[in-house]
C-alpha positions as CSV (number, residue, x, y, z in Angstrom):
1,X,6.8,-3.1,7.1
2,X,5.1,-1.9,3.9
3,X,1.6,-2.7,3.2
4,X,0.5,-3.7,0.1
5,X,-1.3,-1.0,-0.6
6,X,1.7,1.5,-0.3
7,X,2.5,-0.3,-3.5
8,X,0.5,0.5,-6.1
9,X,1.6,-1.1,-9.0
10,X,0.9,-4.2,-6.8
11,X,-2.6,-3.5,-6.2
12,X,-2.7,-2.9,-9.9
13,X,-1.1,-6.5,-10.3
14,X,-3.4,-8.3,-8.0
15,X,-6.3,-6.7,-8.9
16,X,-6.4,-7.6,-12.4
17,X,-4.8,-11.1,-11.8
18,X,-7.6,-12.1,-9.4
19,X,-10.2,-10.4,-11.3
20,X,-9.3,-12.3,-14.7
21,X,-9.0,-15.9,-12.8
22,X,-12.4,-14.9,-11.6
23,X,-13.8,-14.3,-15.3
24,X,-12.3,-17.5,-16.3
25,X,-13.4,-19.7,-13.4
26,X,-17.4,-18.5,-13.7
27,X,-16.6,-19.6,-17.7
28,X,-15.5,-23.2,-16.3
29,X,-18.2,-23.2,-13.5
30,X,-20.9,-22.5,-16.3
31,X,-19.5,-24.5,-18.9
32,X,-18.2,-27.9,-17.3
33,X,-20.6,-27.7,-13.7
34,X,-22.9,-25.3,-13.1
35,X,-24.5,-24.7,-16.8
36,X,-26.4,-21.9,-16.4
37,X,-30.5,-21.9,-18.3
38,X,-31.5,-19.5,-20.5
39,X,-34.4,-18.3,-18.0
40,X,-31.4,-18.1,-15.3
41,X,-28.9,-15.8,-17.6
42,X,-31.7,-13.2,-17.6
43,X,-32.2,-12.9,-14.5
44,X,-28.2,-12.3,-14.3
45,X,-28.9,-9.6,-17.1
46,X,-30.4,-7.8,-14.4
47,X,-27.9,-8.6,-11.8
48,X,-24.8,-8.1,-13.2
49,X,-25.5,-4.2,-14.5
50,X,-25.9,-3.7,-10.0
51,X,-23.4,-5.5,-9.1
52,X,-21.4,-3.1,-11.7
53,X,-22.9,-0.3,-10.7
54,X,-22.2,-0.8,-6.9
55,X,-18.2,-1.3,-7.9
56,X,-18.7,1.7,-9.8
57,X,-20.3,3.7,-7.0
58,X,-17.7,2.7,-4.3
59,X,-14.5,3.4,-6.8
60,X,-16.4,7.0,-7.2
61,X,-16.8,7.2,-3.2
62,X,-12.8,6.1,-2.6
63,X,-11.6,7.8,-5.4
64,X,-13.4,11.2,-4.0
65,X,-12.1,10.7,-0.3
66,X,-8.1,9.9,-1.8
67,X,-8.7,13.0,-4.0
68,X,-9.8,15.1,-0.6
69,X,-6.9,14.3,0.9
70,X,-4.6,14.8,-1.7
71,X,-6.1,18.2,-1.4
72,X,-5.5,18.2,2.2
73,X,-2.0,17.7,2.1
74,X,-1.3,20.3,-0.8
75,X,-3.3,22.7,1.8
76,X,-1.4,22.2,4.5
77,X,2.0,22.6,3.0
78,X,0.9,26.1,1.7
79,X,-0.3,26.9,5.6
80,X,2.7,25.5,7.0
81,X,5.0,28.1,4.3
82,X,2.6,31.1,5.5
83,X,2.6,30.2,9.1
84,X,6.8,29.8,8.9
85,X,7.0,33.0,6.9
86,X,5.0,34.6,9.4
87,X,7.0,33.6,12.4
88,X,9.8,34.6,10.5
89,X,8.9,38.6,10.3
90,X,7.0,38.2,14.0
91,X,10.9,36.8,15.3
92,X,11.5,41.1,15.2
93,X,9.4,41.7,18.0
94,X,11.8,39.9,20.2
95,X,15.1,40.8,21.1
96,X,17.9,41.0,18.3
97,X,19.5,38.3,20.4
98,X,16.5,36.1,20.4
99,X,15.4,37.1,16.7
100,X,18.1,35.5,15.1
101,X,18.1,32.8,17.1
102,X,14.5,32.1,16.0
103,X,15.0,32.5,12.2
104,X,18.4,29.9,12.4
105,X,15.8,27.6,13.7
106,X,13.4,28.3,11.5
107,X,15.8,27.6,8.6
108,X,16.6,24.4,10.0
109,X,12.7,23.6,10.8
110,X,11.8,24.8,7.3
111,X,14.9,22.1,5.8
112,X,13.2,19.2,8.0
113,X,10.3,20.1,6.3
114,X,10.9,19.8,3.0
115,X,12.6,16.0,4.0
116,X,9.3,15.3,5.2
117,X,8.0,15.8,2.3
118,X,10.3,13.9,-0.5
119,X,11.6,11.2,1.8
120,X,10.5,7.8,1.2
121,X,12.6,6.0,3.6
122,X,11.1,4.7,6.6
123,X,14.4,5.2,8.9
124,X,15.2,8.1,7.5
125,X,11.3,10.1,8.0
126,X,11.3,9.0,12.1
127,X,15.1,10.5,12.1
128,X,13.1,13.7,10.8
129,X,10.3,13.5,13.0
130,X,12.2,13.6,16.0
131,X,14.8,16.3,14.8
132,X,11.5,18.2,13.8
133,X,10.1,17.5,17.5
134,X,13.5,19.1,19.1
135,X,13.7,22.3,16.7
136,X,10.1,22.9,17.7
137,X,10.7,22.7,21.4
138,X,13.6,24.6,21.3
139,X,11.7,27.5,19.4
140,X,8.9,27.8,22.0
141,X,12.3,28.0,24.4
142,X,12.6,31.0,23.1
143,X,9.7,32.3,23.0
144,X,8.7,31.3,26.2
145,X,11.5,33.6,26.7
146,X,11.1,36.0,25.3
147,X,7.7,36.5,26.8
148,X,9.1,36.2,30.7
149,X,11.9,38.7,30.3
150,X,8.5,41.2,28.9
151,X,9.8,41.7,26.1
152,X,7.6,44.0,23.3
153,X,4.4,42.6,22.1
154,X,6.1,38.7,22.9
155,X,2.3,37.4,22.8
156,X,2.4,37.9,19.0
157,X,5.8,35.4,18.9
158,X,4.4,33.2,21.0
159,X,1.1,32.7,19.0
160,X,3.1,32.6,15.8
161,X,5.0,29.5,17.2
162,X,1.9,28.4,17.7
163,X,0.8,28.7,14.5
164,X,3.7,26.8,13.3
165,X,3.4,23.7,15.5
166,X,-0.3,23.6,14.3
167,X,0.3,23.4,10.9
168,X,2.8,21.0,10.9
169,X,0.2,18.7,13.5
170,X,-2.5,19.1,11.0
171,X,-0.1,18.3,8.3
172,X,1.0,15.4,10.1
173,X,-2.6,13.7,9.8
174,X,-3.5,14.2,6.4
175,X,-0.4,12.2,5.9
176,X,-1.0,9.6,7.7
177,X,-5.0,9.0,7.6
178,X,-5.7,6.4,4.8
179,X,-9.0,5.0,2.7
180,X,-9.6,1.7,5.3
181,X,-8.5,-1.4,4.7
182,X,-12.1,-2.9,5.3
183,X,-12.7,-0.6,2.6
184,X,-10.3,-1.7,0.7
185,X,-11.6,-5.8,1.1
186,X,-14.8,-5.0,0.0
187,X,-14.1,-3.3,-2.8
188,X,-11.8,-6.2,-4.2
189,X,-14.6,-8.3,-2.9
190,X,-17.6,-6.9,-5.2
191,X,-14.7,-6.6,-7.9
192,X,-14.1,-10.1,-7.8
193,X,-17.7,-10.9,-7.8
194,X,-18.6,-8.9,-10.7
195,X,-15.9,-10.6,-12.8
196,X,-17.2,-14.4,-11.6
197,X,-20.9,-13.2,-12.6
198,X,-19.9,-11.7,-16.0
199,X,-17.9,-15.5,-16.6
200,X,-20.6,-17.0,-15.6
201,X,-23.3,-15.3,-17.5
202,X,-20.9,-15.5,-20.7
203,X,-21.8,-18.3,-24.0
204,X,-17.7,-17.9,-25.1
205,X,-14.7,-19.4,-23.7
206,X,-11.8,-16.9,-25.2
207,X,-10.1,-15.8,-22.5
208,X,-9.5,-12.2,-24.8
209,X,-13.4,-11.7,-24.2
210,X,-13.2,-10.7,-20.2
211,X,-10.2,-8.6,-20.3
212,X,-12.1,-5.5,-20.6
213,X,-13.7,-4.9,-17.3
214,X,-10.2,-6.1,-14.9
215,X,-8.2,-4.0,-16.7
216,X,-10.4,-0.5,-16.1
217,X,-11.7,-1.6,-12.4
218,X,-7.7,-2.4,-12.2
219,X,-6.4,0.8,-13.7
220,X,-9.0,2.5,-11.5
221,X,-7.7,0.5,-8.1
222,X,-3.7,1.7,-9.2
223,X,-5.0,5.5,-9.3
224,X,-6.6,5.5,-5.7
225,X,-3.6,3.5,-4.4
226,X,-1.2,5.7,-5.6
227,X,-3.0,9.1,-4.7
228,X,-3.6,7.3,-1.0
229,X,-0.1,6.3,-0.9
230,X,1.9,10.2,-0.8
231,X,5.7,8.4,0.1
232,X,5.5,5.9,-2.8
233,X,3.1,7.1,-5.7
234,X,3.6,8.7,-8.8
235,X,1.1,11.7,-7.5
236,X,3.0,13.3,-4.9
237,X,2.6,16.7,-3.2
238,X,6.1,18.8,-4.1
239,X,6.6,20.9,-1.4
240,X,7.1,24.2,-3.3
241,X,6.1,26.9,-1.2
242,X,8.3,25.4,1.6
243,X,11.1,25.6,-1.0
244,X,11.0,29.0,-1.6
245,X,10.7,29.9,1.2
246,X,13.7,28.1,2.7
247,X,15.7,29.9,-0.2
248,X,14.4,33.2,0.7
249,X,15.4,32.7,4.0
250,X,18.9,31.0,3.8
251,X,19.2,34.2,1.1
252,X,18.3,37.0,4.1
């Protein structure tokens, strides 16, 4: 089931929904129950600017760690091309026999790899997973071979296997790790709070007056939700180098 926050223009939704209802209910708390002195609205002169500056400070913080692992996964992608491609040219220290047999699989690895990377479907990415799981094991079949029938230099195979079952582990997790949710809460949390305090502290009731600070914080929300979410967003990593080399391959 998809979370919310695979969603972004839902975060971006429900962000600036509940932050505007909070603006407006600090305008009815201080207007119609709570009406706030004059001494009292300095002091939140001095809280509200904090309170802002916190928000600001954690959407810098989750922003930088989405950001990082954008980067991450753009990383990995050009690691898992090299360490493919290097496999690829290693597959002729092995037997003609057992060469080609590595580089069909490696075509059909490299096209499970580039599904990993564009699919959005649910179904469809665990179908890929577990054909990607069974092309790997049957390439350090080979290998493993290769390297009991003493074949010339087979260590250098082997470890380029290796490589390639690395990368794709390592790009694996950058996929999957994700800003918290607690994170997450207590953002929306001191967002909220901002926009009740700046109500609050307010002496008009036009509703046009506390658009200004939901709609950024909100835009802001929608930017880290979409980098963090890499199957749904608008900012995805394209798997280019993968690409090409699947081309240059299926060309050979």
């Amino acid at each position: 089931m998809r979370s919310i926050l695979d969603i972004p223009l839902a975060v971006f939704a429900l962000s600036l929904v509940a932050m505007s209802l909070s603006a407006q209910l600090g305008v009815f708390l201080q207007h119609r129950m709570l009406p706030l002195e004059e001494d009292a609205r300095l002091d939140l002169s001095l809280v509200i600017p904090a309170t802002l500056t916190l928000l600001g400070l954690l959407i810098g913080f989750s922003f930088s760690l989405a950001t990082n692992r954008y980067d991450q996964r753009k990383n990995y992608e050009v690691a898992e091309a090299n360490a493919i491609r290097t496999e690829s040219i290693r597959a002729d220290l092995l037997s003609p026999s057992d060469a080609a047999r590595v580089r069909g699989l490696l075509r059909d690895y490299l096209e499970q790899r580039v599904l990993f990377y564009e699919t959005r479907d649910k179904p469809q990415l665990e179908r890929i997973n577990a054909q990607t799981a069974q092309l790997q094991s049957e390439l350090w079949s080979v290998v493993e071979a290769g390297a009991d029938k003493q074949q010339r230099y087979p260590i250098l195979a082997v470890s380029g296997v290796n490589d390639v079952l690395n990368s794709q582990g390592y790009a694996q997790s950058a996929w999957q790790y994700r800003l918290p949710a607690a994170a997450w809460l207590f953002m929306f949390a001191v967002a909220i709070f901002s926009s009740l305090l700046i109500g609050y502290s307010s002496r008009r009731r036009g509703a046009t007056l506390f658009v200004v600070v939901p709609l950024t914080v909100s835009i802001a929300f929608f930017l880290i939700a979409d980098i963090e979410s890499p199957r749904h967003g608008l900012i995805r990593v394209v798997p280019e180098n993968l690409i090409s080399l699947s081309q240059s391959l299926r060309a050979q």
